[in-house]
N, C-alpha and C positions, 0 to 999 in steps of 0.2 A: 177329070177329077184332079184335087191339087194334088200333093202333097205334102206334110208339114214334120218337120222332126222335134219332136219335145223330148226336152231333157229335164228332167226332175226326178227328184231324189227322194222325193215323198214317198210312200207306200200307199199311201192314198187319194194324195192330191196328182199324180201320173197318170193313174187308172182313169180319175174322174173325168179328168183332161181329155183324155183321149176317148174316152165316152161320148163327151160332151162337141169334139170337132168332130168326129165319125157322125154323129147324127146331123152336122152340120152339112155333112159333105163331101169330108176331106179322107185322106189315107194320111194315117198318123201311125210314126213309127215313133213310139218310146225308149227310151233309154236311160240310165240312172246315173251317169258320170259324163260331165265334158265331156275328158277323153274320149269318150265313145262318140259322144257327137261327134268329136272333129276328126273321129277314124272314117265317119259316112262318107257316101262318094255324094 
C-alpha cells in the first residue's frame, strides 16, 4: 500500500480527498497547514 500525505485546508475538499485515494488504494494521512506537512517524517 502507498502512502500519500495531503495537505489541504479545505473543510471539505481534505475529507473528499482523502475518501477519494482511500478507495483508490492508498493510506492518506491529512492535515490542514504546511507546517504540519513538513513536521511528517
Amino acid at each position: 500500500m502507498n502512502d500519500v500525505l495531503v495537505v489541504e485546508d479545505d473543510p471539505q475538499l481534505g475529507p473528499a480527498l482523502r475518501r477519494g485515494l482511500t478507495a483508490e488504494g492508498y493510506r492518506v494521512e491529512l492535515v490542514a497547514h504546511g507546517t504540519l506537512g513538513l513536521e511528517r517524517p
